[in-house]
Every structure is written in C-alpha cells, then in structure tokens.
C-alpha positions as CSV (number, residue, x, y, z in Angstrom):
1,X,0.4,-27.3,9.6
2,X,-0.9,-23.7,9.7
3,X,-1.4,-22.5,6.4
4,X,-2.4,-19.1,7.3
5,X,1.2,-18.4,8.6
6,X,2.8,-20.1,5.7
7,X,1.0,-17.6,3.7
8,X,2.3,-14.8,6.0
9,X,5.8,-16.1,6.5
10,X,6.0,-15.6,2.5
11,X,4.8,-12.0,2.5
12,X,7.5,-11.0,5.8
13,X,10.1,-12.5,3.7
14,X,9.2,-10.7,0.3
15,X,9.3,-7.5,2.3
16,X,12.3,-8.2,4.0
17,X,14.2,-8.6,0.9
18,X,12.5,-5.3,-1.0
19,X,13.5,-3.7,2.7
20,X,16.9,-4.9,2.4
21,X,17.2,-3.4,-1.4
22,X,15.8,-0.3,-0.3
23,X,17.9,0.1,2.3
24,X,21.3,-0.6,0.4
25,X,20.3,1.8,-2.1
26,X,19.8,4.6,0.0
27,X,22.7,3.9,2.4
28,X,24.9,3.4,-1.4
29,X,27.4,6.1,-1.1
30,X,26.9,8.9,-3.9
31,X,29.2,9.0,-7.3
32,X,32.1,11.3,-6.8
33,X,31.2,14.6,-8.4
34,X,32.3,14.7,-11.8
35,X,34.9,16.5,-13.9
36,X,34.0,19.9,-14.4
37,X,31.0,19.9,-17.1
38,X,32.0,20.7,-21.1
39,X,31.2,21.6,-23.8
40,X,29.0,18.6,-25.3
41,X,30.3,17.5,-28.8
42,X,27.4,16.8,-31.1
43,X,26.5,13.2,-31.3
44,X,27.8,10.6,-34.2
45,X,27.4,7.2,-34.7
46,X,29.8,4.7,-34.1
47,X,32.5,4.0,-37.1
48,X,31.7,2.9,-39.6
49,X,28.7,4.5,-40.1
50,X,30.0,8.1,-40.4
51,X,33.3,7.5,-42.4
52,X,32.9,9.7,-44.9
53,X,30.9,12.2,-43.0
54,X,32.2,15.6,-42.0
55,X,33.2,15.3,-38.4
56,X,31.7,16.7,-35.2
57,X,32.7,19.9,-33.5
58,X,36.1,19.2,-31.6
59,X,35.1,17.8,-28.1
60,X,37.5,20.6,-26.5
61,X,35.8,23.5,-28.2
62,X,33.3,25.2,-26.1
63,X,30.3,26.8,-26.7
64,X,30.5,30.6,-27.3
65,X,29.9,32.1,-23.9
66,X,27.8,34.8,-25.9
67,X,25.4,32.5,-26.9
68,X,22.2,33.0,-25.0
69,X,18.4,31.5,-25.6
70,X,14.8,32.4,-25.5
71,X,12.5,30.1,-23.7
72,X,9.1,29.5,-25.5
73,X,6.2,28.2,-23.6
74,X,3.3,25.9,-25.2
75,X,0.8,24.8,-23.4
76,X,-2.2,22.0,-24.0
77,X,-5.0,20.7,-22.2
78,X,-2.8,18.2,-20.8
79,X,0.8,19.6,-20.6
80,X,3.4,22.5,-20.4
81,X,6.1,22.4,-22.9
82,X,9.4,24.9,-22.5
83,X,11.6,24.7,-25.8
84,X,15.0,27.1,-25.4
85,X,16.2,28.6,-28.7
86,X,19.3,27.3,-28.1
87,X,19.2,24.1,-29.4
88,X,15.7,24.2,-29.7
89,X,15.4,21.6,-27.0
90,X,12.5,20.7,-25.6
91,X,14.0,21.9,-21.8
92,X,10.8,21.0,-19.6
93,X,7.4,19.0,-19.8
94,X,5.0,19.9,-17.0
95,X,2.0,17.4,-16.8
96,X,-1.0,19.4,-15.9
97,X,-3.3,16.2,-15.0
98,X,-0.6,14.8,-12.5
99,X,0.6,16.3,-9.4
100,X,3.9,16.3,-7.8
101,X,4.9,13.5,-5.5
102,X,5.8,16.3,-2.8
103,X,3.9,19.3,-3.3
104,X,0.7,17.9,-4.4
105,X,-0.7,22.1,-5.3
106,X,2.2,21.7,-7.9
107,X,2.1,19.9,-11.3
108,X,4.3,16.5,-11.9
109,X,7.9,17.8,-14.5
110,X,8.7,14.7,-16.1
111,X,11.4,16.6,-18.6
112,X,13.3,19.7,-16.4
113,X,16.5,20.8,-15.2
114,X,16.7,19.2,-11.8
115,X,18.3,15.8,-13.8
116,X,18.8,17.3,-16.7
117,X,16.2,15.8,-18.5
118,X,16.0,16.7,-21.8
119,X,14.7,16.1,-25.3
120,X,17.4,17.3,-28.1
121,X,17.6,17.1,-31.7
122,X,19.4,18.2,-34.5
123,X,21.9,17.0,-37.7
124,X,25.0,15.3,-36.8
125,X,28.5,16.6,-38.1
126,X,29.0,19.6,-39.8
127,X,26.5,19.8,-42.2
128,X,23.4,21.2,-40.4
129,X,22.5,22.8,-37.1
130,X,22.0,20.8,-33.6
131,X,21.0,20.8,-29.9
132,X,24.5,23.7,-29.6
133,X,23.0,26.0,-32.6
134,X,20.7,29.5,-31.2
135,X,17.6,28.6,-33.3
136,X,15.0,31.3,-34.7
137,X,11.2,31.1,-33.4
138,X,8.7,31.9,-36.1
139,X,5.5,33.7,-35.2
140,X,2.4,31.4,-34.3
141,X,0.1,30.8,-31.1
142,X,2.1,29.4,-28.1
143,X,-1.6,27.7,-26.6
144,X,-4.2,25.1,-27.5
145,X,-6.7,27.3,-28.3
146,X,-10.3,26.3,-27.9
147,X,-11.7,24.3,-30.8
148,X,-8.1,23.4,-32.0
149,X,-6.8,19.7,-32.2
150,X,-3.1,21.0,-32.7
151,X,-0.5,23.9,-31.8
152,X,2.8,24.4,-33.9
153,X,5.7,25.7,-32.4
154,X,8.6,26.1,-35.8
155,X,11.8,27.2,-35.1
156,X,14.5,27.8,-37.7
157,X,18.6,27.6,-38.4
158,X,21.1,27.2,-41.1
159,X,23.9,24.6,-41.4
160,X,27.8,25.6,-42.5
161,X,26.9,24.2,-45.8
162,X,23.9,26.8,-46.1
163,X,21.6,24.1,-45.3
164,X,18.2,25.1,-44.1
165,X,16.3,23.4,-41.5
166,X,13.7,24.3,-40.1
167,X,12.2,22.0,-36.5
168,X,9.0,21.9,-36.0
169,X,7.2,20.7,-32.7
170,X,3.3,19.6,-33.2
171,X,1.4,19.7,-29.7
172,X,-2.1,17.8,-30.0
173,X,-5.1,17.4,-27.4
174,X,-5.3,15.5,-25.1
175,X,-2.4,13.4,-25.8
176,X,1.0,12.7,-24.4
177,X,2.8,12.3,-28.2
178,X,4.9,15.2,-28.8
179,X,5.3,15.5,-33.3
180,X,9.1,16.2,-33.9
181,X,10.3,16.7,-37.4
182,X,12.7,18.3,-39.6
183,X,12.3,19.7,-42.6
184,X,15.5,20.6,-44.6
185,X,16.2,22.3,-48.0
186,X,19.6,22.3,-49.1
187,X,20.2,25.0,-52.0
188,X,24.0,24.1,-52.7
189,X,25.2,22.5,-55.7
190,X,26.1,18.9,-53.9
191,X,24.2,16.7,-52.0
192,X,24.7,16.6,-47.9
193,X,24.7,13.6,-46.2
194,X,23.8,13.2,-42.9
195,X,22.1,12.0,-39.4
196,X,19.4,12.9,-37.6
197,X,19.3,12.3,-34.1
198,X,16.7,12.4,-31.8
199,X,18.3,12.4,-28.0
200,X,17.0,12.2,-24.8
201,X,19.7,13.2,-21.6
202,X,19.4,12.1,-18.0
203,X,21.6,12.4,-14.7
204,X,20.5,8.6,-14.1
205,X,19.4,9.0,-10.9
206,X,15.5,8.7,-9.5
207,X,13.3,10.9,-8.9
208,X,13.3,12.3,-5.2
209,X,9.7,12.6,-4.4
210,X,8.8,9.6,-6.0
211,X,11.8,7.3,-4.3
212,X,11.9,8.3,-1.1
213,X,13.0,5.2,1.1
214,X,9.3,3.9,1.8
215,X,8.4,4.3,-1.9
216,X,11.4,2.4,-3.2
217,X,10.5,-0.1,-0.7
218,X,7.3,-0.4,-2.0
219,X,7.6,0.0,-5.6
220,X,11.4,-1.4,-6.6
221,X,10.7,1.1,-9.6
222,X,13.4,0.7,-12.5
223,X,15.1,4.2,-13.5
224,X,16.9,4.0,-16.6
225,X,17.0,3.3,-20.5
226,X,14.9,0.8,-22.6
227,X,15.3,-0.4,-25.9
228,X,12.4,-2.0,-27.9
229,X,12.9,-4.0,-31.3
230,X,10.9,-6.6,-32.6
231,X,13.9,-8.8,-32.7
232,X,15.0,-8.6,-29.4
233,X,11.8,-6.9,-27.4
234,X,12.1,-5.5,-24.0
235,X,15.5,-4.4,-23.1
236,X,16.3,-2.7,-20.5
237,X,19.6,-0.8,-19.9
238,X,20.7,0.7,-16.6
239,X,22.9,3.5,-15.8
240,X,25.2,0.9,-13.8
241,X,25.5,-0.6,-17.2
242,X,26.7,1.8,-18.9
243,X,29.1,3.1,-15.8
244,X,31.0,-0.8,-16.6
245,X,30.9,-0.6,-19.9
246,X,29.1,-3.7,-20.2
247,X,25.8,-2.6,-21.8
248,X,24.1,-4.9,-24.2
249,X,21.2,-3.8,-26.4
250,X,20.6,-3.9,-30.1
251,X,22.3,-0.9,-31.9
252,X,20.6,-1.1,-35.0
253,X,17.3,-1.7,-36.4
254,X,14.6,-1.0,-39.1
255,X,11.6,-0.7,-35.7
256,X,11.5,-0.3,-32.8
257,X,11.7,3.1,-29.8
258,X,14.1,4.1,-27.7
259,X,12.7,5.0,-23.8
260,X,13.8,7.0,-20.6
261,X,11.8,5.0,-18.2
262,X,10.9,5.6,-14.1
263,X,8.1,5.1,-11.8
264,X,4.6,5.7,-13.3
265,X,6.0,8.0,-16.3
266,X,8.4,7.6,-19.5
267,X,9.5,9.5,-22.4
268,X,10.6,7.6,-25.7
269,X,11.6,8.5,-29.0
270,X,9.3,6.6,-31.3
271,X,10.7,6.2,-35.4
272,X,7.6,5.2,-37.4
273,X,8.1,1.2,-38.4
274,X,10.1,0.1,-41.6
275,X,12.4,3.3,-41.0
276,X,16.4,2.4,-40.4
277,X,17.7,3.8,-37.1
278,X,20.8,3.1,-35.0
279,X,20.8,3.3,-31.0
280,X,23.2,5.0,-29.0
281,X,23.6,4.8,-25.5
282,X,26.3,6.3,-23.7
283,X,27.7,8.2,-20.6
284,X,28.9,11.5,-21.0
285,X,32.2,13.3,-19.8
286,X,29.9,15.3,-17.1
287,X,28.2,12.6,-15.6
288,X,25.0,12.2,-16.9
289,X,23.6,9.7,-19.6
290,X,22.6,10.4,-23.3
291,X,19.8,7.4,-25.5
292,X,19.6,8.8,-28.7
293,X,18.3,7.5,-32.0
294,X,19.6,8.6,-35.5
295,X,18.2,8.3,-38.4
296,X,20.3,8.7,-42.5
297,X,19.5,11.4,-44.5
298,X,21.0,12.7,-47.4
299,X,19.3,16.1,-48.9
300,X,20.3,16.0,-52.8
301,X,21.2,19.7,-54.8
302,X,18.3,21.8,-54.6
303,X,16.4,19.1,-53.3
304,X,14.1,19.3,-50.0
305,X,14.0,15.8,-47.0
306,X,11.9,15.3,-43.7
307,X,12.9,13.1,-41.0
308,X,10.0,12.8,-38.7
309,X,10.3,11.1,-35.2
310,X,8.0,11.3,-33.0
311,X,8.4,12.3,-28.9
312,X,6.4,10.6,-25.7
313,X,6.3,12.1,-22.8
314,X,3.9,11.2,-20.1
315,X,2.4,9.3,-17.7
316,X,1.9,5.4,-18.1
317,X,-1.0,4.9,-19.0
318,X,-1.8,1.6,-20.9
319,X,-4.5,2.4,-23.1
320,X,-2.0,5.6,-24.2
321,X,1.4,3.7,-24.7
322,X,-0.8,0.8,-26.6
323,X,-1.9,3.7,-29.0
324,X,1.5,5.0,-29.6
325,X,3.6,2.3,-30.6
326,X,3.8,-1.5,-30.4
327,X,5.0,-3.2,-27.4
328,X,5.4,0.4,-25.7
329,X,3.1,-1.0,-22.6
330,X,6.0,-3.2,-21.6
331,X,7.3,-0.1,-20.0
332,X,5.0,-0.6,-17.1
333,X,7.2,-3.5,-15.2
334,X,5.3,-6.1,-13.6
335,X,8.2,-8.1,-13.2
336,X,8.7,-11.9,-13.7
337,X,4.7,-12.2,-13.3
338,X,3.9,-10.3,-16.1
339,X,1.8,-12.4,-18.0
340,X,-0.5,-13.0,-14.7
341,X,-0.2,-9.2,-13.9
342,X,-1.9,-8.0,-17.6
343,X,-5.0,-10.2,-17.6
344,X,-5.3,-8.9,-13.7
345,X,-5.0,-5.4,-14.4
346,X,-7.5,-5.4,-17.6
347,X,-10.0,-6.8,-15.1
348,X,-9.3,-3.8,-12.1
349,X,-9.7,-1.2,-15.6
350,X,-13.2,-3.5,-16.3
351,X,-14.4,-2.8,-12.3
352,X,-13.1,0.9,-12.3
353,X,-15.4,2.1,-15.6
354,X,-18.5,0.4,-14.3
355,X,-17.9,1.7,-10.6
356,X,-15.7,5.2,-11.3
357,X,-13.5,4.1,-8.5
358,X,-10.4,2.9,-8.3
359,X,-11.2,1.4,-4.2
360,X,-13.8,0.1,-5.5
361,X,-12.4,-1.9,-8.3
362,X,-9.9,-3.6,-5.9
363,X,-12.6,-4.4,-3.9
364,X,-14.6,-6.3,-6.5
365,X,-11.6,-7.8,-7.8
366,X,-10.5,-9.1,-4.7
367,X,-14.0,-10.5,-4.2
368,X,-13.8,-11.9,-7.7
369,X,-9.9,-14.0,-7.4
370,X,-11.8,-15.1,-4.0
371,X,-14.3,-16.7,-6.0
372,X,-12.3,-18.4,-8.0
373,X,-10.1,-19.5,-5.6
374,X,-12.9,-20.8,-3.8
375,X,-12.4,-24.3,-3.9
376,X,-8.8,-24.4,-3.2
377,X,-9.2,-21.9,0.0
378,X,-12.2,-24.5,1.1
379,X,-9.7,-27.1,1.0
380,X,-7.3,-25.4,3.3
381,X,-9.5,-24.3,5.5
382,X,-11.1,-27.9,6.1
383,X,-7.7,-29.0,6.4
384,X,-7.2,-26.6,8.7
385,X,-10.3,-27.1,10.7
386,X,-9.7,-31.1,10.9
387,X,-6.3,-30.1,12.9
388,X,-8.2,-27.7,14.9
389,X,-10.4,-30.7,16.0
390,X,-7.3,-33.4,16.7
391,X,-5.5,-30.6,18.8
392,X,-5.9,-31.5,22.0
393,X,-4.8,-34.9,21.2
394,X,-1.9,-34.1,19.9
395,X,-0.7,-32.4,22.9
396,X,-1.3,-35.4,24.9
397,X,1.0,-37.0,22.5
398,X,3.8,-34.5,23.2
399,X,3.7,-34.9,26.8
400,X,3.4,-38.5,26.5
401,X,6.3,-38.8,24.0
402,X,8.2,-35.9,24.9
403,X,11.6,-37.9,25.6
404,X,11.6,-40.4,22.4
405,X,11.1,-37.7,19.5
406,X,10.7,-40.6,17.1
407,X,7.9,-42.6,18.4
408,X,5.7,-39.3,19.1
409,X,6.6,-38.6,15.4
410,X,4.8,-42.6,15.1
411,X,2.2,-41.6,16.8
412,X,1.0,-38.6,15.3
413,X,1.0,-40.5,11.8
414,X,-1.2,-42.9,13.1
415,X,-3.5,-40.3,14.4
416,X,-3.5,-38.3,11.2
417,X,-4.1,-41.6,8.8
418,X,-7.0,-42.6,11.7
419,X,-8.4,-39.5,10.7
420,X,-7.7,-39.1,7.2
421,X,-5.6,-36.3,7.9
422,X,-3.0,-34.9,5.5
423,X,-0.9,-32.2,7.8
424,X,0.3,-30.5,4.3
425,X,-3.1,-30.6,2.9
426,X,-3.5,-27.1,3.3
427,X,-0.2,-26.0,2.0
428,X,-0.7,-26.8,-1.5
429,X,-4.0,-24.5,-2.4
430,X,-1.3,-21.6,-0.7
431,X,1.2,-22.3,-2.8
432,X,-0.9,-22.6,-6.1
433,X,-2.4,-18.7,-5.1
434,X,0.9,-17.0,-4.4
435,X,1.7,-16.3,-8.1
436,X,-1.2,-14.2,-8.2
437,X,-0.9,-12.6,-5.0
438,X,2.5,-11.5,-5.8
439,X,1.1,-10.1,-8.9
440,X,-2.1,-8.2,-7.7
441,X,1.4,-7.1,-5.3
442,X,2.8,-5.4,-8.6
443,X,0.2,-4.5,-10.8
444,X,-1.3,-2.2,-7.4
445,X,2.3,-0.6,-7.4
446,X,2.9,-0.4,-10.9
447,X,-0.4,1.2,-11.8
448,X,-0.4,5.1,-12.1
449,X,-4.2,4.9,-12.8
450,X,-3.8,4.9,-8.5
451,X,-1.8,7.5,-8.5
452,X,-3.8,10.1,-6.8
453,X,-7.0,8.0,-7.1
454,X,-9.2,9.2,-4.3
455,X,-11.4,6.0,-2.5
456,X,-13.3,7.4,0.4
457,X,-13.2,10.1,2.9
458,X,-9.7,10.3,4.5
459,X,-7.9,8.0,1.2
460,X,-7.1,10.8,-1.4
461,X,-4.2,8.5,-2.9
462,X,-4.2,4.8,-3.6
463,X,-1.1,4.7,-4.2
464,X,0.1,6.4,-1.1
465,X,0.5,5.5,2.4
466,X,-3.1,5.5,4.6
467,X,-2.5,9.1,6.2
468,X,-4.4,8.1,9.8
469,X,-3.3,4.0,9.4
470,X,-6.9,3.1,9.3
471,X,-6.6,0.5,6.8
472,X,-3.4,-1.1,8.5
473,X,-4.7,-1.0,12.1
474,X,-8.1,-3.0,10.4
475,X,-5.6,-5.5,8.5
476,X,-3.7,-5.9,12.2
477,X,-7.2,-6.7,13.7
478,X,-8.2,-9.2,11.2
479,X,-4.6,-10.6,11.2
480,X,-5.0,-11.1,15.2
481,X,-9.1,-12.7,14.6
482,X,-7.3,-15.3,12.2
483,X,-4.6,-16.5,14.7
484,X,-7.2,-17.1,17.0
485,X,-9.5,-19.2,14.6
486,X,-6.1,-21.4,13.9
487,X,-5.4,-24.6,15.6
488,X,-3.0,-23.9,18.4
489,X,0.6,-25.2,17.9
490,X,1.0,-27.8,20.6
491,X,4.7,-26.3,21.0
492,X,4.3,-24.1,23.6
493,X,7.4,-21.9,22.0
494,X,5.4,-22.1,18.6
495,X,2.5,-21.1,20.0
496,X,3.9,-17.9,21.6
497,X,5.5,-17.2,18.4
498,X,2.5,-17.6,16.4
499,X,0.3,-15.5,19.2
500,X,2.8,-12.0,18.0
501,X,3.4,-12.6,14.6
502,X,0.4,-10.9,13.4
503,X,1.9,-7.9,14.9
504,X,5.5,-8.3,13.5
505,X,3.7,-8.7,10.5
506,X,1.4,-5.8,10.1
507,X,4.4,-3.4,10.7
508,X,5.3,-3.6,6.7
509,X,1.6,-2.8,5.5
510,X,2.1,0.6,7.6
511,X,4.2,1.3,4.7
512,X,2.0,0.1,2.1
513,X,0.3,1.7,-0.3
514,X,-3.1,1.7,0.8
515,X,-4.5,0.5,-2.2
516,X,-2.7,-2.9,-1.7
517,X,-3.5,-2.9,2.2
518,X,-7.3,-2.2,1.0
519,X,-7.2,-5.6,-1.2
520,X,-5.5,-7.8,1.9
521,X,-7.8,-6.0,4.0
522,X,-10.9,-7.3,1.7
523,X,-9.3,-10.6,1.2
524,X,-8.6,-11.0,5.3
525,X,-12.1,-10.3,6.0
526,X,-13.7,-13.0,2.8
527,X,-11.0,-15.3,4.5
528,X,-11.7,-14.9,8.2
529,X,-15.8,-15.3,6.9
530,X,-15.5,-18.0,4.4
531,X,-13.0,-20.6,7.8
532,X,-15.9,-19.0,10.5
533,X,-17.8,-21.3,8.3
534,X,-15.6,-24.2,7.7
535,X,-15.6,-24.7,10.9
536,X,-18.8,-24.0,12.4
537,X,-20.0,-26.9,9.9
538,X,-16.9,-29.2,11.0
539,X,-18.2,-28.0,14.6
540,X,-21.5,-29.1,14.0
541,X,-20.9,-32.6,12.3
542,X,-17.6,-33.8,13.4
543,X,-17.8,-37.9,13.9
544,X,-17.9,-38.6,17.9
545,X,-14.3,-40.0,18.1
546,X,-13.4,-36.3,17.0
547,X,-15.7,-35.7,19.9
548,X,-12.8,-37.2,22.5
C-alpha cells in the first residue's frame, strides 16, 4: 500500500473540508440590515440583581442631539488610544508594532468604528454617569514621554444623585493592558448602590483584510465572545448564538475575564481574582453585539469607592496573555489538538530566540519532529521499499489472475507471507504522525509571532501567501520526485491516478501560508533523502529470490 499517498489523501481531504467552510461562509447571504439604530439604554443586570436599583434611562429616549464629544489621543511605544468625551469610551486602539492586513504602510486598529468596536464603561441605572454622559478631560500629557513607565488620561462627570466619578485610563510601556478604573465620591446624605460595568461592543462580523476567502480558508479563525472562569474554563460564545437565543456561558462568578476574540488579536476585560462579577452577553436592537462585565458597588454618605477593571487590547502574544491573567492564552485556538499544539509551539519560540528567525525555527523544528519520528518513518519506508522490490511480480499476478479476483487475492498473500511482507505495514507509523502534523497545521496559522515575520529575500510574511510561488512550485517538485521513488500500482488506472495527484495536490499549498509550505517543503525533502536511502540499502542487499 502506498503510504506516501495515504498521507496525502489525508491532507486533500482536510483542505477540502476548510475549502468547503470557507466557501459557504462567504457565499452566506448577509443579515438583513437592521432596524434603524437607537438610542442605547445603559446596561443592567438581569432581575434580580437590580431590584431595588433605580432603573435605566427609558430605552425610547434618545440621546440629546446637542450632545457632542471631544476625541483625546494617547499614544505609547506600542499603541494609539482615541477616548471621545462622550462616554469617555475608549473609541479606537491602533497597534503601532502591527501592520494592517491590507495596507501594510498602515498600522493594525483592533478597537475602531468600522465594527463598532468599542470599550465603554460607566455606572448602571440612575445613580452615576455612563458610556451616554459628555465627560470632562482634565489637564495632563496625552504621550509616553521618554523615561516614563505610564501616561494618565482622567476624565470627569457627575451622577443625578450628585455623585462624582471621575474615570481614569492608565497607559503603560510596552504593554498591551489598558488600567480602567473609577473612582467615585458621593457627598449626599444616603448611600448609592450601584453597578459597574465594563463593556466591550462589536458588529460580530470578521475582519475584512484578515478573512478574505483564502485566509479563512487557511486559518478557520473564530470571531466572537469568550468567557473564562475557573469553573467552567474556555467558553466560547458566537454571535450565531446569541442571534438563536441559545447562548450558554456562566453569568456569574467570583474570577475569571470576559474576551472579544478574532484572528491573531483580542481584547478582554480582566476583573482582578476573588472580585464578584456578572456576565452579560447580549444582541442589541441595532444589530451589533454587547459582552460586558459588572461589578456591585455601593458608595456609603460621604464616603469614597474604586472599582478597578483592567482592559486588553492587543495582539496574541503568549508570553503577554500568560502575564495578564490566568488561562488568557487559551485565546489562541489550536483546536482539538491543543495539548499537542502548546508543547510544539514552546519548542518553534525555543528555535526562534537562538536563531532570530521565525524560517528558521520551522526549519529546525521540522528537522527535529523528523528525528524523532525517525524510527517510525524508517519503518514505512522499508515497507515501502519491500513492495517496490515484489512489484513486478505482482503484475504478473494480475495478468495471470485477472478473471478470478479471488484467487489473485490468494496469490498475492502467499507472496507477501513468502516475503514477510505486511502490505499495511507502512500505514500505521502514518497514522501515529498525523496528530502532530495536523497540529504543526494550526499552531503555524494560529501564531501571530508569523505575522509579518520576514524569512529570506522575497518571504516578508510567514504568515502570508509565497508572493512569486517559490516555495509551492519546490513542494510540487518534491511531491512529483516522491511518486516516482514509490512502487508503481500494478492497476494501470491507479497508476495514472497516482502519476497526477501530486499536482492536484499542490494546488491547496498555493494558498498556504508560506510558513507552513516552508515546514512540508523541509519535511518533503528529509523524507525524499531519508527513502533514497531505504532503498539504495534494500537495493544493495535484497535476497536473490527478490532478485527474480
């Protein structure tokens, strides 16, 4: 049995089906517009949490049409922050170390209008100001300055109740966590009870650039809503879900963050550990999607209260989303193979810091799963190279058998127990290596660490197609050597069909990313070297009945 091809016939299928997928979800017909937008009522918790809370702002009243904002622009080492007074929402993150998917002179916006992508926060009900309220902006530096670890942006409202809050946005270098807090002082004679929420709105759909049809085909990238808690872990919760009605997640909890998560970036609300929160997730009357957390507060007479929850938004990066909050690295998706995919990534991040390439770390690691897949590979390529030798006799079989199926099936067991042959003794050592081919597949799509990682000369991006199809017309060339070092099918149909499957084959790695067409490059040509040997040796020493 050919190995090679069983191998091969795995990979066209897996791309078929991530083809298919892609397909169907760009042919999906679009959502019917939706209902003229409104005014956005302030977010409460579900009954009964707020029963004796004042209530919102009537859905049907809208927002003066007076009310106008200022936008205020921060800027770090690492990122470009617009907050608009009204609301003082956090409007637009521009990530100054990533560029955009379709204009690489531009910067990568994560947060921004084009799906209304935003970070709000405020007090629920009527007892302090929210994401609807024009905030004040107090004096301070808008930029990192040189020398600085941190920039404060502090903006300032008052509630009905006379309630003073003041929200204050800490900006530190060279990191992705965005500090979000409210400080509140209430100088009335009763205490005010309360919720802060923390909220994060999306349209739900992905990102252009980064989904075109190829990329989705390649990367089957999630878009959509997570939920972490230590009871429950990883949940994730798609628009669709929420469109049925039908989403399940945990609503309340004393740990966990709440996440907006899409290929190679994420932004999450992250409540420090031990603090009570609900989750909310919902679609909203104008079509897009609202995650919010909320946290109880209750600011006594004269008294003064902080709610503190702290805002991610960035690329992911493991080592960063390890550092910001446990289990906040699940957000990079290696699927069903995860637990394969984490030790094989921490060894590509081992090759990149010694080499300082990322090309060059998938070489090394694809020289190093060769290695230890040695032995099994040896065995299939010996078993390939004892049907190589009995070839010829098994098309005289055929012809001399060709109209009694069942005693040419007799006779070619007796030839392979003459020569100790097992004709699926090269399918198992396959079959034990696909688990971690499948996910070398995903961690090489899933990592942004290749996201505009240069490798040599014409590769400026890893994780982008090979601009002049170098790699792929290589990995056709090696795919073609292969067939021909393969025992010919004695079927003459099979043969022909085996003879053009290489090229059928090497149409999906034209699609690629060429960071994974540079590993089954490598691993083609370790392959194609490591059965040249196989078989020169079974040449050399194969017993003279083999000889016939």
């Amino acid at each position: 049995m050919d190995t090679q091809r069983l191998v091969l016939l795995f990979i066209f299928s897996f791309s078929l089906l991530m083809l298919w997928d892609a397909w169907q979800r760009e042919q999906r017909p679009k959502p019917p517009a939706g209902a003229p937008a409104v005014a956005q009522t302030v977010p409460t918790p579900a009954e009964p949490a707020l029963r004796s809370l004042p209530k919102a702002p009537a859905e049907s009243a809208p927002l003066a049409a007076t009310a106008r904002g200022e936008t205020l622009r921060v800027s770090t080492d690492v990122l470009i922050a617009e907050v608009d007074t009204l609301g003082a929402t956090l409007k637009s993150v521009e990530l100054t170390k990533h560029k955009d998917s379709g204009d690489p002179t531009k910067n990568f916006v994560l947060l921004g209008a084009a799906h209304r992508y935003e970070a709000q926060s405020g007090l629920t009900g009527d007892a302090g100001p929210n994401h609807r309220t024009v905030w004040q902006a107090q004096p301070g530096e808008r930029s990192l300055a040189p020398g600085k670890d941190a920039v404060e942006l502090r903006l300032s409202a008052v509630g009905k109740d006379g309630l003073e809050v003041h929200k204050i946005y800490t900006f530190r270098r060279d990191s992705y966590v965005i500090d979000v807090a409210l400080e509140m002082r209430n100088p009335g004679a009763a205490a005010v009870p309360s919720y802060a929420y923390f909220q994060l709105t999306h349209d739900g759909k992905p990102d252009a650039n980064g989904d075109s049809f190829v990329q989705s085909f390649a990367a089957q990238s999630y878009t959509g809503f997570a939920v972490y808690s230590d009871e429950r872990k990883f949940e994730k919760v798609p628009p669709s879900d929420l469109d049925k009605g039908k989403a399940s997640y945990l609503k309340q909890a004393g740990d966990g963050w709440l996440a907006f998560v899409q290929h190679y970036f994420v932004s999450a609300w992250l409540p420090a550990p031990g603090v009570a929160r609900d989750y909310v997730l919902e679609k909203r009357q104008d079509g897009s999607y609202a995650g919010r957390v909320l946290v109880s507060t209750t600011v006594g007479a004269g008294a003064k209260a902080k709610v503190a929850v702290p805002l991610y938004a960035g690329p992911q990066e493991q080592r960063r989303l390890k550092a910001a909050a446990p289990g906040f690295d699940l957000v990079v998706d290696y699927g069903w193979l995860t637990i394969i995919a984490w030790p094989l990534f921490a060894v590509l991040e081992f090759f990149h810091r010694w080499s300082g390439n990322w090309g060059v770390a998938i070489i090394l690691l694809t020289v190093l799963i060769k290695l230890l897949f040695f032995p099994l590979s040896a065995t299939s390529y010996k078993s390939m190279a004892k049907m190589k030798l009995i070839t010829p006799r098994l098309t005289k079989l055929r012809e001399m058998y060709s109209h009694d199926r069942q005693k040419m099936n007799q006779a070619m067991m007796e030839l392979y127990k003459t020569e100790k042959i097992n004709p699926l003794g090269g399918c198992f050592p396959i079959v034990v290596q696909i688990p971690v081919f499948i996910a070398l597949y995903w961690v090489l799509l899933a990592a942004i660490e290749l996201r505009n990682a240069p490798f040599i000369l014409w590769i400026k991006d890893l994780s982008a197609l090979d601009p002049y199809y170098v790699l792929p017309i290589l990995m056709t060339a090696t795919m073609v050597l292969q067939t021909r070092m393969n025992p010919t099918p004695p079927d003459p149909v099979q043969a022909q069909v085996m003879k053009y499957m290489p090229f059928v084959f090497s149409i999906f790695f034209f699609f690629f990313p060429a960071g994974l067409v540079l590993y089954w490059l490598v691993n083609n040509i370790l392959s194609i070297l490591q059965q040249w040997q196989i078989q020169r040796i079974f040449e050399r020493d194969k017993p003279a009945h083999g000889k016939r």
